[in-house]
N, C-alpha and C positions, 0 to 999 in steps of 0.2 A: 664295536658298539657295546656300553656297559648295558648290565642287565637293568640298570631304571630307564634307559635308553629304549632301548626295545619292550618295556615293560610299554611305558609312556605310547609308543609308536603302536600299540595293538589298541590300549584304550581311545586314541582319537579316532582309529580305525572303527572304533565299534567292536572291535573281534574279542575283546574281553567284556564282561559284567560281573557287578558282582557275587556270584555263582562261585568264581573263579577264586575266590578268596574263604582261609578258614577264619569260619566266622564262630566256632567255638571258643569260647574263654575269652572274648574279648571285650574289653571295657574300657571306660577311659573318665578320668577325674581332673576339675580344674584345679591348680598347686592354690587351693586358698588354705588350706590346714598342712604345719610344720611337715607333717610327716608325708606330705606331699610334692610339698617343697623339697624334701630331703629326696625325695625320690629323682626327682628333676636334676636337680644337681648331679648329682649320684651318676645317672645319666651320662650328664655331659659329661663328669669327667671320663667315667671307663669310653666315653666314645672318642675322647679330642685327644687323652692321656695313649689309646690304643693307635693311632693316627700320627702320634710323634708330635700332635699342636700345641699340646701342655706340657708345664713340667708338670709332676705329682704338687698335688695342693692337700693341705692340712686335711684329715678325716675322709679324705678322698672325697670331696664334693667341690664343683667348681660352683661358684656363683660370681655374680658380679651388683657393682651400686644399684645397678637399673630394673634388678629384683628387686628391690624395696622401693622402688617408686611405684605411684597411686594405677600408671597409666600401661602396664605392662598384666602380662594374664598369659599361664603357661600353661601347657594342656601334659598329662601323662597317660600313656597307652599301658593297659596292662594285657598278656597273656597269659588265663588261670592265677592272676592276681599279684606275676612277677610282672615289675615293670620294663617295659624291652622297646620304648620309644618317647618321644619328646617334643615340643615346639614352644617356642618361647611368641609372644605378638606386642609390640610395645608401638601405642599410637600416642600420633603426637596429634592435639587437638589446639587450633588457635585461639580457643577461647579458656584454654587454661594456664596458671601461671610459667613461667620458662622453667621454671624449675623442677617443676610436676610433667612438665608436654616434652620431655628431652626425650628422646629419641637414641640410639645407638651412631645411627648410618646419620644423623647432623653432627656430631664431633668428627665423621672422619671423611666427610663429604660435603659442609657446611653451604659450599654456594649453590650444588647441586638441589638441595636439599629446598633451602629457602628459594629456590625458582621455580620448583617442583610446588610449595605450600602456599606462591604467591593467588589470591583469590582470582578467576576469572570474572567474574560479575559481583552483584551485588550480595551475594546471597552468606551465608556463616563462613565463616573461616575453612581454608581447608581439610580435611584431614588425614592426616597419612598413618599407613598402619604396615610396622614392618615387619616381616615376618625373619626371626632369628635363634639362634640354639637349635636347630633342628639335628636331633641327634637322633639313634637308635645304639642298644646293647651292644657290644661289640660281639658276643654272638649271634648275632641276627643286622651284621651288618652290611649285608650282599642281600637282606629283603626288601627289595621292590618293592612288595605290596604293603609293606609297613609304612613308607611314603605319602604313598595317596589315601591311607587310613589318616596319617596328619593332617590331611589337605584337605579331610571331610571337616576336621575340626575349624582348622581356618578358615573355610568358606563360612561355617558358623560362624566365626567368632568380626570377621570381619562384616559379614552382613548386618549382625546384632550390635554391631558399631558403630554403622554406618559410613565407612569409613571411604574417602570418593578414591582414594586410588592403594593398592597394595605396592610394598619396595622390600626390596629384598637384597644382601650385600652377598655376591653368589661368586661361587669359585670357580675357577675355568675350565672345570671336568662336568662342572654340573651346569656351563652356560646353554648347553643345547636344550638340556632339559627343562628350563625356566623357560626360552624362545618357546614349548610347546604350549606351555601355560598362557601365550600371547604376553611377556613380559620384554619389555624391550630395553637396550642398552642402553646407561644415562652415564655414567661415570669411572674412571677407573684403568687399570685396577689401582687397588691401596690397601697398603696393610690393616686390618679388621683388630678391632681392641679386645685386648685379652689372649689372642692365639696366633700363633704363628703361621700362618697363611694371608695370603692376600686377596683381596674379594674385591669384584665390581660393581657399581651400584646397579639395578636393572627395578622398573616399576610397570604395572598394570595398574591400567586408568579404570574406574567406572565402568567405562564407556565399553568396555570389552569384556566385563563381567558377564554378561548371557552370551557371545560367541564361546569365552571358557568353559559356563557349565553345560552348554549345547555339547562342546565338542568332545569332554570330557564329565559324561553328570552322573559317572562315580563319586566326583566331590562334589557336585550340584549343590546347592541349600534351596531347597522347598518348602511347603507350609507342613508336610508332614515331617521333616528333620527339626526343622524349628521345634515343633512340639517333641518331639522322641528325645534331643536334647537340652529341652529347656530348664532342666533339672540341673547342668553344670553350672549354671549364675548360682542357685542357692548352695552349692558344694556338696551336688550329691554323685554316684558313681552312676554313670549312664553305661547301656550296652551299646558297642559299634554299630550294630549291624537292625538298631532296633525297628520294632515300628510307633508310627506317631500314633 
């Protein structure tokens, strides 16, 4: 069992909180200003380049097209102000043009994808919100709890987007650990664009959003996290562990 495996297995248990985590020096900012940006990339690369998934890219930053699109929003962890983790969230919205609402996981999943976004009822379009680039330092790349410090950020980020299901294109070392999230298999596997690994599609519906942060509400989003990080929409630097 890898160490986010058993990490994972203690906080559904309850046997962990966050007590358990150092909450010193920790912040986190959303990549809306360059030098944030750079950070992110920066990231991915030493993590995917460290992993054998890339080859080395220009200036050592990887990025991809779907940074520059309107519908994507990357979150960066800092410790003491070194940045040592990442998360990319790119939602596709029906009510925005195809070109704007692309998605990563619909170029390489496309039917999946569009059965997944077909509307149930009458109500708006659906929306999907994928969660992707999830990297960490490659020295700090065996911490667990750096993890579900991202997943604090996504619950944000997906709540404040209202987003009706989370998807996510997940590797086969880390399929046990999405199943803890309540995310279940949809596709795959297939080779994932940009890196050399292959990924299955897996989503969480709505519907299952309060069994995950019952079960796990380390990453919970509440009325008090709303306010504690409401401050990353205007691109300011939040603390992890703040209070609202």
């Amino acid at each position: 069992m890898t160490a986010l495996q058993t990490f994972t297995k203690h906080l559904v248990r309850g046997e962990t909180s966050s007590k358990a985590f150092s909450r010193s020096g920790l912040t986190a900012r959303l990549a809306l200003d360059d030098a944030t940006k750079a950070d992110a990339y920066a990231l991915r690369h030493g993590s995917y380049l460290s992993g054998g998934y890339i080859d080395p890219q220009p200036g050592g930053l990887f990025s991809d097209a779907d940074d520059l699109r309107p519908n994507n929003r990357s979150i960066v962890v800092y410790k003491h102000r070194r940045p040592v983790a990442s998360v990319r969230l790119c939602t596709r919205d029906g009510d925005a043009p195809e070109t704007e609402g692309e998605i990563p996981a619909s170029r390489i999943f496309p039917e999946a994808i569009a059965k997944l976004a077909t509307p149930r009822d009458e109500r708006r379009p659906v929306r999907l919100t994928e969660i992707n680039r999830l990297v960490r330092h490659p020295d700090v790349a065996t911490d667990a709890e750096l993890v579900f410090v991202l997943f604090r950020f996504v619950s944000f980020l997906v709540i404040e987007t209202d987003a009706d299901m989370m998807l996510s294109c997940v590797r086969r070392n880390h399929t046990s650990f999405y199943k803890r999230l309540h995310f279940s298999h949809v596709d795959g596997p297939r080779r994932y664009a940009g890196v050399k690994f292959e990924t299955a599609l897996m989503f969480c519906p709505r519907e299952r959003y309060a069994r995950l942060m019952a079960d796990i509400p380390f990453i919970a989003t509440d009325d008090e996290r709303q306010h504690a990080y409401a401050g990353l929409m205007r691109g300011e630097t939040v603390t992890v562990f703040a209070k609202g």
